[in-house]
C-alpha positions as CSV (number, residue, x, y, z in Angstrom):
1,X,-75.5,133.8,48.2
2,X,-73.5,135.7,45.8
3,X,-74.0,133.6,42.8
4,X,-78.1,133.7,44.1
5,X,-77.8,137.8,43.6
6,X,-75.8,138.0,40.7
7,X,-78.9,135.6,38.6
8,X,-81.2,137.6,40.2
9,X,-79.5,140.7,38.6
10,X,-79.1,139.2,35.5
11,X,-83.1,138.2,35.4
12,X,-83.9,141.4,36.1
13,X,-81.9,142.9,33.5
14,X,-83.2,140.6,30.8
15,X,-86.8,142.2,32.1
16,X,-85.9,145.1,31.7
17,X,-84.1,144.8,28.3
18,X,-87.3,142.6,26.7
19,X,-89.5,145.8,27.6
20,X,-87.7,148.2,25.4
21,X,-88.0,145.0,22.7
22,X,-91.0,145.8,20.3
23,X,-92.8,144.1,17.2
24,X,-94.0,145.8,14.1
25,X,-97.5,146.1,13.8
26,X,-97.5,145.7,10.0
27,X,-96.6,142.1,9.1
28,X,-93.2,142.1,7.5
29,X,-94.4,139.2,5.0
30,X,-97.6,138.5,3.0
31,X,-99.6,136.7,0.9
32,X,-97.9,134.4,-1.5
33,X,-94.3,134.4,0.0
34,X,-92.4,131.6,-0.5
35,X,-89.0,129.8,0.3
36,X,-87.2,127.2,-0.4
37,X,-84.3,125.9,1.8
38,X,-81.3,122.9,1.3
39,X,-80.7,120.7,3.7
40,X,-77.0,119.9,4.6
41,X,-76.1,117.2,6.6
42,X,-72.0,117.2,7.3
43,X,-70.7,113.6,6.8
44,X,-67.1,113.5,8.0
45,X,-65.7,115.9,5.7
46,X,-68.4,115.8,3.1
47,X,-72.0,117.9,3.2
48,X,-74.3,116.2,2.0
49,X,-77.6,117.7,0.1
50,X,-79.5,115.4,2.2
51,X,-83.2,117.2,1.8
52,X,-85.2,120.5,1.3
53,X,-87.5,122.7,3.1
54,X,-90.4,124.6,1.4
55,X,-91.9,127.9,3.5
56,X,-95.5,129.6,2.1
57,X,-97.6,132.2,3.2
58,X,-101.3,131.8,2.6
59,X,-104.4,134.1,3.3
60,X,-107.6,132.7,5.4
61,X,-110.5,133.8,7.2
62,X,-111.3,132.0,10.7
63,X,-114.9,133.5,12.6
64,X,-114.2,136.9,10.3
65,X,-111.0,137.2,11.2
66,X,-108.5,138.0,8.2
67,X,-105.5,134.9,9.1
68,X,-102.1,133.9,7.8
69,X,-101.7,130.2,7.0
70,X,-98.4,129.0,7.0
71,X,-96.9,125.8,5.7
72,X,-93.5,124.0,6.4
73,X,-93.0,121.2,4.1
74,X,-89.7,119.3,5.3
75,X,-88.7,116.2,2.6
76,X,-85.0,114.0,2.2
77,X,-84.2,113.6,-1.2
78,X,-84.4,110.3,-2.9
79,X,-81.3,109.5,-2.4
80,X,-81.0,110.3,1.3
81,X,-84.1,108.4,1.7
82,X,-82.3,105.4,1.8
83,X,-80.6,106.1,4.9
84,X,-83.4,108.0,6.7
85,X,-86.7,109.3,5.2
86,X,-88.7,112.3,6.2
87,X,-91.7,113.4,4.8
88,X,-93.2,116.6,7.5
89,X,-95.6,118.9,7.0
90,X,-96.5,121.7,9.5
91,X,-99.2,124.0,9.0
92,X,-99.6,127.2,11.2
93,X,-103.2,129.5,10.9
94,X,-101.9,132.7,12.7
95,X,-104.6,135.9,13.3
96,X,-103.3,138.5,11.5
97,X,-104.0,141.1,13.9
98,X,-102.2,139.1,16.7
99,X,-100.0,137.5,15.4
100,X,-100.8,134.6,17.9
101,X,-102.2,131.1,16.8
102,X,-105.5,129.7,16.6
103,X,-104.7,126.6,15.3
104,X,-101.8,124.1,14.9
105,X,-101.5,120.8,12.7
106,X,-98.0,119.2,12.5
107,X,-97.9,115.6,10.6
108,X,-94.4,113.5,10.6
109,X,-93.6,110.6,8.8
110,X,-89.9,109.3,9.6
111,X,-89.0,106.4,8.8
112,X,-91.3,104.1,10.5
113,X,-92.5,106.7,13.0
114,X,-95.9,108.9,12.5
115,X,-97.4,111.5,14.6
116,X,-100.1,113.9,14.1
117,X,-100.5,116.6,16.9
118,X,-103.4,119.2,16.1
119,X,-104.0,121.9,18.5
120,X,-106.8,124.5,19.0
121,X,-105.9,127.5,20.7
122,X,-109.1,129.4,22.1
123,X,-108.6,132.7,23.7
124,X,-109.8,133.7,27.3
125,X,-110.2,137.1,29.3
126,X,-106.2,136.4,30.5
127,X,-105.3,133.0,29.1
128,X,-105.7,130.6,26.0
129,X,-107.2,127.1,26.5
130,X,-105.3,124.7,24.0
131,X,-107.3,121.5,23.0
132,X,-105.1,119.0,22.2
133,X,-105.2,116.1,19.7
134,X,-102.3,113.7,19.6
135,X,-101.5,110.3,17.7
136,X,-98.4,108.7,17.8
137,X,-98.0,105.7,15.8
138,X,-101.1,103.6,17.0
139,X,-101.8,105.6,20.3
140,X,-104.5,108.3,20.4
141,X,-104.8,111.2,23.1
142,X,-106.5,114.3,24.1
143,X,-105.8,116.3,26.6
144,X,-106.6,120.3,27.2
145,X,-103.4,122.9,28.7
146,X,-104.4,126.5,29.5
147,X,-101.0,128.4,28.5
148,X,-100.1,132.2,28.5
149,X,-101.8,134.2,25.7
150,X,-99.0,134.9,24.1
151,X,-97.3,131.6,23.7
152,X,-97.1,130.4,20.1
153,X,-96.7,127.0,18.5
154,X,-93.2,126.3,16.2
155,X,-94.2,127.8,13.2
156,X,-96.2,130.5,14.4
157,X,-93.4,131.7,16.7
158,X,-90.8,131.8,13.3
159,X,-93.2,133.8,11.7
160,X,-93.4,136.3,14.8
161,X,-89.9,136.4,15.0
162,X,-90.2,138.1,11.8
163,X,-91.8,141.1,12.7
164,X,-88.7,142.5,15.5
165,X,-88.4,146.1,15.5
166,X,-84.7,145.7,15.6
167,X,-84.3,149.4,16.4
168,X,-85.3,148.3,19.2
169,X,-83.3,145.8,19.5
170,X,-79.9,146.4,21.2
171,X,-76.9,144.0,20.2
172,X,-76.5,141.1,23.0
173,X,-80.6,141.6,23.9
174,X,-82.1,138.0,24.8
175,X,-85.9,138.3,23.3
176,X,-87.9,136.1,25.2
177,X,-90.4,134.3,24.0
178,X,-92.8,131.2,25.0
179,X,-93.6,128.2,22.7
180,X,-95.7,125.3,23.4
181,X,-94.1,122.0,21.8
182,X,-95.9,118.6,23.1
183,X,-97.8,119.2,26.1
184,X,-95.1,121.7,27.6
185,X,-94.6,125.2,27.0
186,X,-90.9,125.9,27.0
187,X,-89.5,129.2,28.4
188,X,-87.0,130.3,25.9
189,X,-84.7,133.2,24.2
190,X,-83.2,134.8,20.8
191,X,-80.0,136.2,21.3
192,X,-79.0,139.3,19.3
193,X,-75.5,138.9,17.9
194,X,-75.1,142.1,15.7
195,X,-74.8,141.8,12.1
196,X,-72.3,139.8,9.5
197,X,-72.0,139.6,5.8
198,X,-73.0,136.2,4.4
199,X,-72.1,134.3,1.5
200,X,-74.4,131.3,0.4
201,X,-73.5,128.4,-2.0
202,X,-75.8,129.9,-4.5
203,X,-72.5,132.7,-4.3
204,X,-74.9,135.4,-3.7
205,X,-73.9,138.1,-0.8
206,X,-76.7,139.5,1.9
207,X,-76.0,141.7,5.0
208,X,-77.5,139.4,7.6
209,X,-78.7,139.9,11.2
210,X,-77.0,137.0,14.0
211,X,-79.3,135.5,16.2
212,X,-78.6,132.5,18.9
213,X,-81.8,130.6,20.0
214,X,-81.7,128.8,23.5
215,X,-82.5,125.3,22.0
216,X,-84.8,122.4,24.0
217,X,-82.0,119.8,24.9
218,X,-82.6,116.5,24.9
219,X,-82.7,113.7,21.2
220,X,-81.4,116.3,19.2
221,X,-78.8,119.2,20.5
222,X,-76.6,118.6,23.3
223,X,-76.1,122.3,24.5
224,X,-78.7,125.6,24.7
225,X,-76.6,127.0,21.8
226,X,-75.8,124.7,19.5
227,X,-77.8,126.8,16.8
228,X,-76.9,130.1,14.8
229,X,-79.6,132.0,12.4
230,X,-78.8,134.5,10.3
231,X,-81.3,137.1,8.5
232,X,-82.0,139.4,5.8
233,X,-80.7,142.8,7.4
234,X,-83.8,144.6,5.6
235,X,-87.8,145.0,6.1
236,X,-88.5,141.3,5.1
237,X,-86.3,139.7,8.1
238,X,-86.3,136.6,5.6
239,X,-84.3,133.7,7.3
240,X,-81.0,133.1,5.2
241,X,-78.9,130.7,6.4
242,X,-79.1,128.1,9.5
243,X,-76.0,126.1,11.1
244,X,-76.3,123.5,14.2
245,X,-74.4,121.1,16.3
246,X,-76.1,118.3,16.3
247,X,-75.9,114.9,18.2
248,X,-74.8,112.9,15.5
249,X,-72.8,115.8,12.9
250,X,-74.0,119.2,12.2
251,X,-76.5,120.6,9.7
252,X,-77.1,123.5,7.4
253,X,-80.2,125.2,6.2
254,X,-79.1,127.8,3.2
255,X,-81.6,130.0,1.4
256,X,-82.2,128.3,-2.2
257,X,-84.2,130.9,-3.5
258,X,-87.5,132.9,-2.4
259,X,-90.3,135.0,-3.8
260,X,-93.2,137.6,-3.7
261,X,-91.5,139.2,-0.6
262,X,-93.6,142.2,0.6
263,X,-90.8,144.2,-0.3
264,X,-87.4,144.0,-2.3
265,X,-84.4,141.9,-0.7
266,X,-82.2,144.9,-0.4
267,X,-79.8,142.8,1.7
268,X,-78.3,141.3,-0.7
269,X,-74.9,142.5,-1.6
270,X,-75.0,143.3,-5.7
């Protein structure tokens, strides 16, 4: 009974701490950003530069409304290829006055395994209607979801991350958010950590905000918070550096370089 009131308080507190939580309604990015991010994959004792991540912002119209299209290009490196190839490319088109999706396309090529999920999100009075288009290797579906309207696909939901009013954002707040991944839409958080200064193998310096994600368990991480994201402590909220447990080692994502922010990375520790 006790332990049933205490996660009652606890849920009501997180309530009350995601009201105070707002987004800027100027986009914190634009046009013609891009990022490029190494891969590390820890091998015993060794990290390996096992691949690389591209990030771009791109401008589109979609039944007159202005849009962002967003790209994530994931590749290994030749010689990482050998062990396990990956060749993913997710593509986000994001209303720009929203910031909420109207259509998803992610394609994956590992090793022998393909996919290619496409979804169509089509707003209602109080919902969105998804239409979903799935392949998996040789097997074809389509199926339709009605979801919240703010729930957001992967990329889509980076992107929005982006745009935190952290004045608003007290250290140890969990940000709720919802994201659809499959056919499920998965209830999840950001944790606030408070801020750290971060050095990057390039051997640059940046003042970088902490965050914790509650991760989906299951083929990849073992716990909820196995994950750590740091970044830029400035307007562009540009993600820096990325370190998980995973189930087989652990992984790094580090900022290789980036450019065409909307405004200068005055993070970074000269």
């Amino acid at each position: 009974m006790k332990k049933g009131l205490v996660l009652i308080g606890v849920f009501l507190l997180s309530l009350l701490a995601n009201a105070q939580v707002q987004y800027k309604q100027e986009h914190v990015f634009q046009p013609g950003e891009a990022a490029v991010y190494n891969i590390y994959y820890n091998w015993g004792f060794i990290w390996v530069h096992a691949g690389d991540i591209r990030f771009s912002v791109k401008e589109s119209v979609k039944n007159g409304n202005k849009c962002y299209d967003l790209y994530v290009v994931g590749t290994t490196r030749s010689a990482f290829d050998k062990m396990y190839t990956i060749r993913d490319t997710f593509m986000s088109r994001m209303d720009a006055s929203t910031a909420l999706p109207f259509y998803y396309k992610e394609v994956k090529h590992e090793d022998s395994y393909y996919c290619n999920k496409q979804y169509n999100f089509v707003p209602k009075s109080d919902s969105t209607c998804v239409y979903m288009d799935l392949v998996r290797k040789t097997k074809h579906s389509q199926d339709t979801m009605m979801v919240a309207k703010n729930v957001c696909d992967l990329v889509s939901t980076c992107y929005r991350f982006r745009n935190l009013d952290m004045q608003t954002v007290p250290e140890k707040t969990v940000v709720g958010f919802n994201m659809m991944f499959d056919k499920e839409v998965y209830n999840l958080g950001l944790k606030y950590c408070g801020k750290e200064t971060i050095k990057l193998k390039s051997g640059k310096k940046y003042n970088a905000l902490k965050f914790v994600p509650k991760l989906i368990t299951g083929d990849l991480f073992k716990k909820e918070d196995d994950m750590t994201i740091y970044v830029s402590d400035d307007e562009n909220h540009v993600p820096l550096l990325v370190t998980a447990k995973i189930k087989v080692g652990s992984i790094k994502a580090m900022l290789s370089s980036v450019s065409n922010t909307k405004t200068p990375m005055s993070s970074e520790v000269k």
